[in-house]
PyMOL commands that place a pseudoatom at each C-alpha (Angstrom):
pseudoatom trace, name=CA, resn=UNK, resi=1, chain=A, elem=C, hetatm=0, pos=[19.741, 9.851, 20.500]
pseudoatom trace, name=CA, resn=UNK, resi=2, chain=A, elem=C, hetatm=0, pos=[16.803, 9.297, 23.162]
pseudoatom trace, name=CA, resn=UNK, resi=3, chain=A, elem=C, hetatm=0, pos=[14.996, 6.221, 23.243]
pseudoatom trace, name=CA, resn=UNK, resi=4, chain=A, elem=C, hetatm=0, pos=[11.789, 5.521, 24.614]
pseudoatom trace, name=CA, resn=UNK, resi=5, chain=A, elem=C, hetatm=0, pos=[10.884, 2.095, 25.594]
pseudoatom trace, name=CA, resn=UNK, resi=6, chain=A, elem=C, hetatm=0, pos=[7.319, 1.319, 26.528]
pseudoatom trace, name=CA, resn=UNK, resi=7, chain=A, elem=C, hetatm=0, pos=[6.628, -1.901, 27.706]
pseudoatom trace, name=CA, resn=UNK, resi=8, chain=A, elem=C, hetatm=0, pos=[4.540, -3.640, 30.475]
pseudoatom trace, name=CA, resn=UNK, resi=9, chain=A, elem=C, hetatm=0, pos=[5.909, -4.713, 34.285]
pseudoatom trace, name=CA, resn=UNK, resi=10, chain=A, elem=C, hetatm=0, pos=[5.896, -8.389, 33.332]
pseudoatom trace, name=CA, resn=UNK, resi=11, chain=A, elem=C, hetatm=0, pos=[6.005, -8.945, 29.447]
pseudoatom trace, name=CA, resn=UNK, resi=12, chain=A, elem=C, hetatm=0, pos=[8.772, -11.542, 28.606]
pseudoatom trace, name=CA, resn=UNK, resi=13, chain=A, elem=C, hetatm=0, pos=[8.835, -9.622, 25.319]
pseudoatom trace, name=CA, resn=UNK, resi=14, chain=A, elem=C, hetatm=0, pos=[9.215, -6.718, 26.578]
pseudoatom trace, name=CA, resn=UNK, resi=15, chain=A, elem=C, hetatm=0, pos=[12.355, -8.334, 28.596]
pseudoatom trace, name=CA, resn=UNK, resi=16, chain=A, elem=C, hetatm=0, pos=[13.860, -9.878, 25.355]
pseudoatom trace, name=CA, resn=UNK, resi=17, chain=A, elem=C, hetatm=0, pos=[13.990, -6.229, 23.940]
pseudoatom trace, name=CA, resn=UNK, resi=18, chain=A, elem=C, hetatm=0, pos=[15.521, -4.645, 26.540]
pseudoatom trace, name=CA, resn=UNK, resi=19, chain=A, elem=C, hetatm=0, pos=[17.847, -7.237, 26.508]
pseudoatom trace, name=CA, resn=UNK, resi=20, chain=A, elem=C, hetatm=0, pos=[18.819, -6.465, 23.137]
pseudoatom trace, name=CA, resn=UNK, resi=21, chain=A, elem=C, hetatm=0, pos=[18.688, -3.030, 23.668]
pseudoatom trace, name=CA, resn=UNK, resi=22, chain=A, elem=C, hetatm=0, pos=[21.082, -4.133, 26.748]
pseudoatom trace, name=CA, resn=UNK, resi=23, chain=A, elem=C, hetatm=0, pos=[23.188, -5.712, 24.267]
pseudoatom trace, name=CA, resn=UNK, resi=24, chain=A, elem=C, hetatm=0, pos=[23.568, -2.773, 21.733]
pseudoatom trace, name=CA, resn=UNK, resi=25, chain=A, elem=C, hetatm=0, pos=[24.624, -0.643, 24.555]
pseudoatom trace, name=CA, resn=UNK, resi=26, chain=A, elem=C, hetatm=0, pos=[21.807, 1.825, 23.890]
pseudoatom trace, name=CA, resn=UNK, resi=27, chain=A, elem=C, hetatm=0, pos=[20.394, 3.249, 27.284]
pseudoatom trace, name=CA, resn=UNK, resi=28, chain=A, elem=C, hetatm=0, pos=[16.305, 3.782, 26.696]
pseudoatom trace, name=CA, resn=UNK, resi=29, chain=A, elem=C, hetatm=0, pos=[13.927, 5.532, 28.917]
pseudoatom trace, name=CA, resn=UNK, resi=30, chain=A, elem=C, hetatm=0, pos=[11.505, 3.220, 30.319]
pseudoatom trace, name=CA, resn=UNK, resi=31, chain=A, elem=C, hetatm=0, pos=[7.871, 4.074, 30.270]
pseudoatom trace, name=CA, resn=UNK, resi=32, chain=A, elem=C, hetatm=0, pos=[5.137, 1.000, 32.135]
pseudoatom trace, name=CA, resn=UNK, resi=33, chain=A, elem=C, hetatm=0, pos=[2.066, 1.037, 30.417]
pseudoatom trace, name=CA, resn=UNK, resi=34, chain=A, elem=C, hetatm=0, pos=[0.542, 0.537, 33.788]
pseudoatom trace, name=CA, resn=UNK, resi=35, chain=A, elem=C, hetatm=0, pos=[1.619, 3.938, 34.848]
pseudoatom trace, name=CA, resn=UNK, resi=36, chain=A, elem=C, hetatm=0, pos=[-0.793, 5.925, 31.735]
pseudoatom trace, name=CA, resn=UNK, resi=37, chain=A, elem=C, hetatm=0, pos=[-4.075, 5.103, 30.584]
pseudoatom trace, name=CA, resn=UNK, resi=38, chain=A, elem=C, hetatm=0, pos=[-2.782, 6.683, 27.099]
pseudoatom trace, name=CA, resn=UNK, resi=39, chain=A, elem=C, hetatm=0, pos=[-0.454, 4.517, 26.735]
pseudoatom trace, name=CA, resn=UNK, resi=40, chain=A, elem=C, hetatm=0, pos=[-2.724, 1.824, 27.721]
pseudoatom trace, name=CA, resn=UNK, resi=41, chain=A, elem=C, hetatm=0, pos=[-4.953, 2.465, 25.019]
pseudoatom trace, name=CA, resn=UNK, resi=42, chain=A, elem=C, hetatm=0, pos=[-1.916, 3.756, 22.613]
pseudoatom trace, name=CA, resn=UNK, resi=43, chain=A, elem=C, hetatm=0, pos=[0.465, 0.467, 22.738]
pseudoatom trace, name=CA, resn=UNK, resi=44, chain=A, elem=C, hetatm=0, pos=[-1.665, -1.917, 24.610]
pseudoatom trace, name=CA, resn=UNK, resi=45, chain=A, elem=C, hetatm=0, pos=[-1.567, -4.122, 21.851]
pseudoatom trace, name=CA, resn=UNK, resi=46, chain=A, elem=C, hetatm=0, pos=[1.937, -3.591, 20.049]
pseudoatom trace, name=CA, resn=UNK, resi=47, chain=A, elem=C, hetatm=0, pos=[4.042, -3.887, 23.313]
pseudoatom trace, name=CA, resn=UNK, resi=48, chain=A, elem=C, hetatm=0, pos=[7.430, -3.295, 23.280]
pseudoatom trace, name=CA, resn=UNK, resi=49, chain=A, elem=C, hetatm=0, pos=[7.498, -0.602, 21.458]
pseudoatom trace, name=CA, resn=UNK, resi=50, chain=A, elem=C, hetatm=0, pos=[10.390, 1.725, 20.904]
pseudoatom trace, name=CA, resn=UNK, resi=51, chain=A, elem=C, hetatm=0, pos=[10.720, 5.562, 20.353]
pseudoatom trace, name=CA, resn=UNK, resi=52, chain=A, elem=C, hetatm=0, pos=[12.632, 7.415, 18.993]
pseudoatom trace, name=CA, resn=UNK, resi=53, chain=A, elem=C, hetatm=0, pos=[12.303, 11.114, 20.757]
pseudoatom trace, name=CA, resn=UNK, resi=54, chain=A, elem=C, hetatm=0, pos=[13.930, 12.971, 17.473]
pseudoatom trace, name=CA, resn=UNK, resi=55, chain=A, elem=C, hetatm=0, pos=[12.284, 12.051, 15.371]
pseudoatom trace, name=CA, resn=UNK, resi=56, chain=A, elem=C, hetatm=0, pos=[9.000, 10.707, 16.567]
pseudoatom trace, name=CA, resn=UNK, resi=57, chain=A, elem=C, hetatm=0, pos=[9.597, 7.292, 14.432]
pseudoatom trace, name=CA, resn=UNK, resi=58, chain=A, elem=C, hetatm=0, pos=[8.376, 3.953, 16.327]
pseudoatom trace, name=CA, resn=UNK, resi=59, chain=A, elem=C, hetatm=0, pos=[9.530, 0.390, 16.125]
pseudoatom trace, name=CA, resn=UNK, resi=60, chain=A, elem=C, hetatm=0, pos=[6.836, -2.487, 16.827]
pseudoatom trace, name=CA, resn=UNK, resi=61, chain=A, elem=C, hetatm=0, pos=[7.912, -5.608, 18.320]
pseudoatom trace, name=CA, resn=UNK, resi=62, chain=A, elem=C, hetatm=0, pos=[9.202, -7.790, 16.888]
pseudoatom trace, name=CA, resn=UNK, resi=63, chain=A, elem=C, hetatm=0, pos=[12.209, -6.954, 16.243]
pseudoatom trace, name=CA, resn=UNK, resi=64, chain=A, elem=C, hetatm=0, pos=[15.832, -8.065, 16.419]
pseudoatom trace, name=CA, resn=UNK, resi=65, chain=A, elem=C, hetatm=0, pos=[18.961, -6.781, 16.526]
pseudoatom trace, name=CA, resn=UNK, resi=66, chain=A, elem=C, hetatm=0, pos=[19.660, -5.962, 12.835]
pseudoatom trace, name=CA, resn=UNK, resi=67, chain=A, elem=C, hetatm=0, pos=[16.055, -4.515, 12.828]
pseudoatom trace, name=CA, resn=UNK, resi=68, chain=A, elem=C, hetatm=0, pos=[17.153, -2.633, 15.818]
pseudoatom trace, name=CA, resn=UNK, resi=69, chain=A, elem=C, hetatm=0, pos=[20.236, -1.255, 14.326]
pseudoatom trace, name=CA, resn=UNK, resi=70, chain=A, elem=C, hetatm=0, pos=[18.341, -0.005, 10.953]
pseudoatom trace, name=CA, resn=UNK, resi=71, chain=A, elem=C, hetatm=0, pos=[16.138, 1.801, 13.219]
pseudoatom trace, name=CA, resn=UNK, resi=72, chain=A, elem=C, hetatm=0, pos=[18.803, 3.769, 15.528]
pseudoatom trace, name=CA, resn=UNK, resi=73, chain=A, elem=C, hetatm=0, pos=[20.577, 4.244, 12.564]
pseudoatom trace, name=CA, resn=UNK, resi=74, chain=A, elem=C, hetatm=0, pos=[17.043, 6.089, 11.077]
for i in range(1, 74): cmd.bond("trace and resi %d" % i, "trace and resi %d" % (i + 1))
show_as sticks, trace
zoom trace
């Protein structure tokens, strides 16, 4: 299933949860909030954020790796 991660350059949370990503062995698109004023204004606040493309659904950090599973398991 696609994954979207959007996170900022140099966010050390952002870091931890693609480390856990990383660690689940899920491969997520990366999206910089510094590249898109909408998603500046969208997740500015609730960075990292993950995506599911399927089905729209969004996970707010934080989260950990059971949290993580729940949510790929959707």
């Amino acid at each position: 299933m696609p994954i979207r991660l959007y996170r900022r350059e140099t966010c050390s949370l952002c870091a931890i949860a693609d480390a856990l990503l990383c660690e689940a062995g899920v491969h997520a698109e990366t999206l910089y909030l510094e590249d898109d004023a909408e998603w500046e204004h969208r997740y500015g606040w609730r960075i990292p954020v993950l995506q599911r493309t399927d089905t729209g659904a969004e996970l707010d950090w934080p989260f950990d790796a059971v949290k993580l599973g729940r949510f790929l398991a959707g």
